[in-house]
C-alpha positions as CSV (number, residue, x, y, z in Angstrom):
1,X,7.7,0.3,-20.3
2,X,4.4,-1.6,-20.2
3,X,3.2,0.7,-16.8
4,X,4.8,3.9,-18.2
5,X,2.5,3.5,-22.0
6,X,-0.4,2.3,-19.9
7,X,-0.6,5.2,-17.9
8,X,0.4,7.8,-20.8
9,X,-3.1,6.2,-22.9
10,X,-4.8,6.1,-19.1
11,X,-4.8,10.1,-19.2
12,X,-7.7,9.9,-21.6
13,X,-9.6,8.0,-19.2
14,X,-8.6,10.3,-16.4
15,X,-10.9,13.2,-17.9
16,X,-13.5,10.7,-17.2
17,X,-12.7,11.0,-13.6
18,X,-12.8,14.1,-12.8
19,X,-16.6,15.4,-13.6
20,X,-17.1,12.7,-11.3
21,X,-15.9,13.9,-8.4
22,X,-17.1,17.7,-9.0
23,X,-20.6,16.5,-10.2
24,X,-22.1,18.9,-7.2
25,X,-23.8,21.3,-8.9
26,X,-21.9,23.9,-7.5
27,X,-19.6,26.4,-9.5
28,X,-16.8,26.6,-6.9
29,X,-16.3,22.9,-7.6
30,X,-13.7,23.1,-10.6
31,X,-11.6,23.9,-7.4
32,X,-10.4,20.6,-7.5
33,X,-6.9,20.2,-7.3
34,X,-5.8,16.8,-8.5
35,X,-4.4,17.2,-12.0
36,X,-5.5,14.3,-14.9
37,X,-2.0,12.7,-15.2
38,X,-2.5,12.4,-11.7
39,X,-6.0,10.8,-11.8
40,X,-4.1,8.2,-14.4
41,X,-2.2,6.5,-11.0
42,X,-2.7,3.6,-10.2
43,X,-5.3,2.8,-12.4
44,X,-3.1,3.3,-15.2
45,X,-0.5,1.2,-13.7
46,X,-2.1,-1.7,-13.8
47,X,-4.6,-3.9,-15.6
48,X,-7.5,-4.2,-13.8
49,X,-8.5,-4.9,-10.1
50,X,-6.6,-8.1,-8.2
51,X,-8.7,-10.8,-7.5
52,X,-7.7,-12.8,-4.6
53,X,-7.1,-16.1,-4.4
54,X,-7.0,-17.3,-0.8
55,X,-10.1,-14.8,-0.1
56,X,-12.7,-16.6,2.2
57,X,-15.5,-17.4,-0.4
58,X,-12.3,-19.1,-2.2
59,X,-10.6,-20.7,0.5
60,X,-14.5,-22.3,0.9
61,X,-15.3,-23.1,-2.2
62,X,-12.0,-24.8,-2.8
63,X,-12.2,-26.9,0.4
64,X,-15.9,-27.7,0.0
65,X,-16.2,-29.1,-3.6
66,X,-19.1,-31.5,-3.3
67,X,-21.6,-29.0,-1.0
68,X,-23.7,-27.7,-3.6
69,X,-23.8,-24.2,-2.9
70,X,-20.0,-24.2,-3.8
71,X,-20.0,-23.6,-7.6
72,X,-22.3,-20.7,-7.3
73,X,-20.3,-18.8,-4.5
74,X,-16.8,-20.1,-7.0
75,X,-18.3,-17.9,-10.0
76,X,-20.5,-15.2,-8.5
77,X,-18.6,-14.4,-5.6
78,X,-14.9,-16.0,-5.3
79,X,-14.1,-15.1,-8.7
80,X,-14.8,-11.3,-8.1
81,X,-11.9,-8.9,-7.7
82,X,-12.4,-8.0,-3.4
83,X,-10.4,-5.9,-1.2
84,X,-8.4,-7.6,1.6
85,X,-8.7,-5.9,5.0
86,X,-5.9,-5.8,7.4
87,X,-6.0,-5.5,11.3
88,X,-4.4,-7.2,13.8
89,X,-5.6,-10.6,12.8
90,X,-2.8,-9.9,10.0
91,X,0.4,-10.9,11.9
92,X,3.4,-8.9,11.1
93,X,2.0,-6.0,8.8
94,X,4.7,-5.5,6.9
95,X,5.0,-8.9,5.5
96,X,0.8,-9.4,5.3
97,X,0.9,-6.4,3.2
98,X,4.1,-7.0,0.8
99,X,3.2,-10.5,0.3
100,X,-0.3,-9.1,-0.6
101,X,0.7,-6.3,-3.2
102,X,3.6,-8.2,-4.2
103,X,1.6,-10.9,-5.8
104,X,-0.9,-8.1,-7.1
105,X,1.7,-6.2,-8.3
106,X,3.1,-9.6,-10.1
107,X,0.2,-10.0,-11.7
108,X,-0.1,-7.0,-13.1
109,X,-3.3,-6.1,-11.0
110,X,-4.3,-3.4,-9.1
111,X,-4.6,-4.2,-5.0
112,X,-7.5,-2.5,-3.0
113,X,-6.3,-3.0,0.6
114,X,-8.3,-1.7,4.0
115,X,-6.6,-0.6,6.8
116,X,-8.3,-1.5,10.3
117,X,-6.6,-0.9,13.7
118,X,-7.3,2.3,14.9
119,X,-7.4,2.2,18.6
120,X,-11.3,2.3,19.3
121,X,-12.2,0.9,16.2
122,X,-16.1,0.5,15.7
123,X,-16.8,2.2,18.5
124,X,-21.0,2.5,17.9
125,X,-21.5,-0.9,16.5
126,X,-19.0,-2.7,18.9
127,X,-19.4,-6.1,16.4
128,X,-16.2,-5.4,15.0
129,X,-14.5,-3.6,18.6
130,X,-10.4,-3.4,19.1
131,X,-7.5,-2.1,17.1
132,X,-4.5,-1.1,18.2
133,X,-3.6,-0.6,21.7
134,X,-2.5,2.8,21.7
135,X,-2.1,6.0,19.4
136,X,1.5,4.9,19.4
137,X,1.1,1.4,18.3
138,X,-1.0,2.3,15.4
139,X,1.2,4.9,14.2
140,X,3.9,2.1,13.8
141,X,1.3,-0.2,12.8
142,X,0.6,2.4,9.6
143,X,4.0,3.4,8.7
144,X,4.6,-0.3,8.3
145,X,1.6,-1.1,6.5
146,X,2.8,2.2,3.7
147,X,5.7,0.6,3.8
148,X,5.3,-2.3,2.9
149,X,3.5,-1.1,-0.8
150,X,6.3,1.0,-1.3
151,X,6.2,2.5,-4.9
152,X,3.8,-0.4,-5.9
153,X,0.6,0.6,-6.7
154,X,-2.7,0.4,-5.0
155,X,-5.5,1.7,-3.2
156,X,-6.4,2.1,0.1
157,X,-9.3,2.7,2.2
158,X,-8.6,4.0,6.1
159,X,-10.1,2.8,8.5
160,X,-14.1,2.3,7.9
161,X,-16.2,4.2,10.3
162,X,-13.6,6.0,11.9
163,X,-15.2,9.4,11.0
164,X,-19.0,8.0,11.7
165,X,-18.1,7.3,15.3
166,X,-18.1,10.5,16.3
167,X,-21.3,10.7,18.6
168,X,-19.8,7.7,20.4
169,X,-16.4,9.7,21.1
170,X,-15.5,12.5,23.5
171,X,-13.9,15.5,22.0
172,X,-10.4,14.3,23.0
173,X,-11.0,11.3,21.4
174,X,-12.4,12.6,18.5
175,X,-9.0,15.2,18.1
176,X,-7.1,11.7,18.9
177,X,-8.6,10.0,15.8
178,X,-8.6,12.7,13.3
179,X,-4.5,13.2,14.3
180,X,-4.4,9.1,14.0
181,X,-6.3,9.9,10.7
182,X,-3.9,12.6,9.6
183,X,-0.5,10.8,10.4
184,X,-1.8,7.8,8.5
185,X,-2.2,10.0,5.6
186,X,1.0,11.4,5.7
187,X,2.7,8.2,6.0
188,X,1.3,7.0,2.7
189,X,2.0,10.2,1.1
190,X,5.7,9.7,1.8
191,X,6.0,5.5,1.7
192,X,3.6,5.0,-1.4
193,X,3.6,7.4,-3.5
194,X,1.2,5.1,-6.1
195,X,-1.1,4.6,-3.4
196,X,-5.1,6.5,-3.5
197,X,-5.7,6.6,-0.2
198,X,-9.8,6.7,1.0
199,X,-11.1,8.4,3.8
200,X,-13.8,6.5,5.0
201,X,-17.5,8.9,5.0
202,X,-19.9,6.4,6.5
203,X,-23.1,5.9,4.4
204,X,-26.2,8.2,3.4
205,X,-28.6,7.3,6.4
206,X,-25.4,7.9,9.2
207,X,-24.4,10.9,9.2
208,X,-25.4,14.3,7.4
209,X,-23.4,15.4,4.2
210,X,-22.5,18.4,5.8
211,X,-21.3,17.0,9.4
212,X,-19.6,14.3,7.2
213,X,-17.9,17.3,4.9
214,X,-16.5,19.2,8.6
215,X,-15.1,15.2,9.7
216,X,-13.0,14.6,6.5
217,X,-11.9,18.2,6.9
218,X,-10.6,17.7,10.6
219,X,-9.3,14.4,9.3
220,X,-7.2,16.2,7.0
221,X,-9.1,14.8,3.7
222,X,-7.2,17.4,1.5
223,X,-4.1,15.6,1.9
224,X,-6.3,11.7,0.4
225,X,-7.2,11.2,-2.9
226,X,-10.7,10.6,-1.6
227,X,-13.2,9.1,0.1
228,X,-14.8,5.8,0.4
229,X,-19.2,5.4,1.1
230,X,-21.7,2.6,2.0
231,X,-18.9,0.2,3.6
232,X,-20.3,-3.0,4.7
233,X,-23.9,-1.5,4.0
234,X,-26.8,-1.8,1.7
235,X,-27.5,1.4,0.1
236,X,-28.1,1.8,-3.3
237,X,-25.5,2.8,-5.5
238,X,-27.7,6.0,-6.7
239,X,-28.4,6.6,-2.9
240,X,-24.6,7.0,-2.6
241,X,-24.1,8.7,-5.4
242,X,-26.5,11.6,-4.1
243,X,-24.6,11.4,-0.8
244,X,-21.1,11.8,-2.3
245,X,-21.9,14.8,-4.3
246,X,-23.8,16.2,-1.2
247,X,-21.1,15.6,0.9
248,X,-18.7,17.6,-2.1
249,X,-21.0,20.2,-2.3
250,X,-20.2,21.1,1.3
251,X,-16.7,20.6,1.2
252,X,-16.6,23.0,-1.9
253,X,-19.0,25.3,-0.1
254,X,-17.4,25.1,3.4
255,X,-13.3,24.5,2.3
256,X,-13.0,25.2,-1.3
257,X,-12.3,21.9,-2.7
258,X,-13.9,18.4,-3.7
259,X,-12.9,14.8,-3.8
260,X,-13.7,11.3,-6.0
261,X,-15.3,9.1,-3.8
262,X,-16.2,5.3,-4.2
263,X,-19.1,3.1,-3.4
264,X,-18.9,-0.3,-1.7
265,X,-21.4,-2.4,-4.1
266,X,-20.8,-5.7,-3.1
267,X,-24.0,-5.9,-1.3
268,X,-26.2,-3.2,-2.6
269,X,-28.2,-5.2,-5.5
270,X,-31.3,-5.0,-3.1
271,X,-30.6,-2.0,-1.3
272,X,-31.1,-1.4,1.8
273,X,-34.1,-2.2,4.2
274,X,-32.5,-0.5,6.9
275,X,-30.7,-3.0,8.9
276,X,-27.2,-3.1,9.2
277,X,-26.1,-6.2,10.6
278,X,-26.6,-9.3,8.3
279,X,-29.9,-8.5,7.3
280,X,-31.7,-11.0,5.0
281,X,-33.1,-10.6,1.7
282,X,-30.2,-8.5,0.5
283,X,-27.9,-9.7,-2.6
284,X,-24.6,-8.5,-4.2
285,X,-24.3,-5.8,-6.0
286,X,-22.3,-4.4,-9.7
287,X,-18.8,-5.6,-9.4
288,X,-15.4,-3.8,-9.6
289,X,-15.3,-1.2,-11.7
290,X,-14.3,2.2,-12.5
291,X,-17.7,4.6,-13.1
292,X,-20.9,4.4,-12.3
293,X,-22.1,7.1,-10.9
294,X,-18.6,7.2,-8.9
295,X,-15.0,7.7,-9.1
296,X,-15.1,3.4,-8.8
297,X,-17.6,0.8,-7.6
298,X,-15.4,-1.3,-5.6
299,X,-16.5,-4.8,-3.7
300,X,-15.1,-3.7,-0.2
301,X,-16.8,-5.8,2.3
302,X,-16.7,-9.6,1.0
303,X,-20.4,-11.0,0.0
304,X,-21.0,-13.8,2.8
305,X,-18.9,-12.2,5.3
306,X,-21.0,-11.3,8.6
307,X,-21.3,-8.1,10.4
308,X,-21.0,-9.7,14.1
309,X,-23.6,-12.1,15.9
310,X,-27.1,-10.4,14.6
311,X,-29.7,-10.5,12.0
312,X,-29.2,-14.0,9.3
313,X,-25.9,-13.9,11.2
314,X,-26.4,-14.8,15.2
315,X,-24.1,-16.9,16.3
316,X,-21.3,-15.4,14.3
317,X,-18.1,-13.5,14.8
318,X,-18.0,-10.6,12.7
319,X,-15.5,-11.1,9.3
320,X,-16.3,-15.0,9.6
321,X,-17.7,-16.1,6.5
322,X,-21.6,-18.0,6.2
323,X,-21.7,-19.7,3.1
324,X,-25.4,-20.4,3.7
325,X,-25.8,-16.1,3.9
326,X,-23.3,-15.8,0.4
327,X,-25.3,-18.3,-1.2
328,X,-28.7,-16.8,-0.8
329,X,-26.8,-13.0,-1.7
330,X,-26.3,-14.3,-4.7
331,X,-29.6,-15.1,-5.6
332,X,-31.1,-11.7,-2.9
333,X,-33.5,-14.1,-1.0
């Protein structure tokens, strides 16, 4: 009863929503096809984003009480509803994930979760290389992972970079991925049915909005709830917005239909300087929420995390977390 009168008020906010994700300037736009009690989902499911408990900035705060930077990464970081991501570092998926969304989903919180094992995975930046062996092993790999969430709800971005790889692919590679992409899709469609599922669209200084707009399209974005921007990157939240509705002015223009789309903030507050990987000087951005300027403003990559062994990072592997680079984040020195 509590889900079924919290998604009946969420309706309201739904209209919200959807200018959002038609905010192209374009009149063909209205094509959109997701209906308001739809938009309600998840997000009227639940009460609020999950924040994790065991993320790294908590597991490291908790562990190192007396270091001094620890308070400051506890409240400004640790404290911050995140997504998890889940590759092969995971263990058994199925239990990774249900344990995950289960304790979400006990709490009364809304999951975001990020799917990362396609075979080939990070194929241009090669930090963050591997995946699944094969296009078989993922697609088991998948299914399990939509299993596991069931009719819970959640949301879900696929695979980040996976459509801004495409200059490092070959064509059979490329027509690989985008059925990898599709199959993926189709499994949460019929596992999770309370699942928004992302498409990841790289950031605005990757790829063009158009090129973008024909990837999503191979990689059967019609069938996602939407698409995901800026993960792991810099950008400004207005730079993204601009992107997104450039990007959904040629969908609407090329395909006849739009998508929301979110914006990793969790390290925007400086913006870019157009580096990459662990740049300095950078610092977190506006937490979780639902608006501005976007669908949602999500935390998708977690501040402190590195990007591989580069930039305020050498030495590191990439996902392994540098209290010294979360502290100064917080702070954008």
């Amino acid at each position: 009863m509590r889900r079924l009168l919290r998604t009946l008020a969420a309706s309201a906010f739904a209209c919200l929503l959807l200018p959002l994700s038609a905010g192209t300037g374009n009149a063909t736009t209205a094509t959109t096809a997701t209906p308001a009690s739809a938009q309600a989902g998840p997000i009227g499911m639940t009460s609020g984003f999950y924040t994790d408990p065991y993320s790294n900035p908590a597991v490291w705060a908790a562990a190192n009480p007396g270091d001094g930077r620890a308070a400051a990464i506890r409240d400004n970081i640790a404290s911050r509803p995140m997504a998890r991501w889940f590759g092969a570092w995971s263990g058994d998926i199925g239990s990774a994930v249900g344990s995950y969304v289960g304790a979400a989903d006990a709490a009364d919180k809304l999951p975001v979760l990020i799917a990362y094992n396609i075979p080939g995975r990070d194929a241009c930046g090669g930090h963050s290389g591997g995946g699944a062996g094969t296009p078989a092993a993922y697609r088991t790999w998948i299914s399990a992972f939509a299993s596991a969430i069931g009719s819970r709800p959640a949301l879900v971005v696929i695979e980040p970079d996976s459509l801004g790889d495409f200059s490092c692919l070959n064509q059979a590679q490329i027509d690989e991925r985008n059925g990898m992409l599709r199959g993926a899709l189709t499994e949460f469609r019929n596992r999770a049915p309370n699942t928004w599922t992302y498409l990841d669209a790289g950031n605005p200084a990757w790829v063009s909005a158009s090129t973008m707009a024909q990837h999503l399209e191979g990689a059967g974005a019609r069938e996602a709830h939407g698409f995901s921007l800026n993960i792991s990157n810099y950008f400004t939240t207005g730079e993204n917005t601009s992107y997104g509705n450039a990007i959904n002015g040629a969908l609407s223009a090329s395909y006849g239909y739009t998508k929301p789309y979110v914006i990793d903030t969790s390290r925007n507050g400086n913006g870019s300087n157009g580096q990459w990987c662990n740049p300095g000087g950078r610092k977190t951005g506006t937490p979780s929420q639902t608006g501005g300027g976007a669908e949602m403003l999500l935390w998708l990559k977690t501040p402190g995390e590195s990007d591989g062994n580069c930039g305020v990072g050498g030495g590191s592997a990439a996902g392994q977390f540098l209290p010294e680079v979360a502290y100064k984040m917080i702070f954008g020195y």
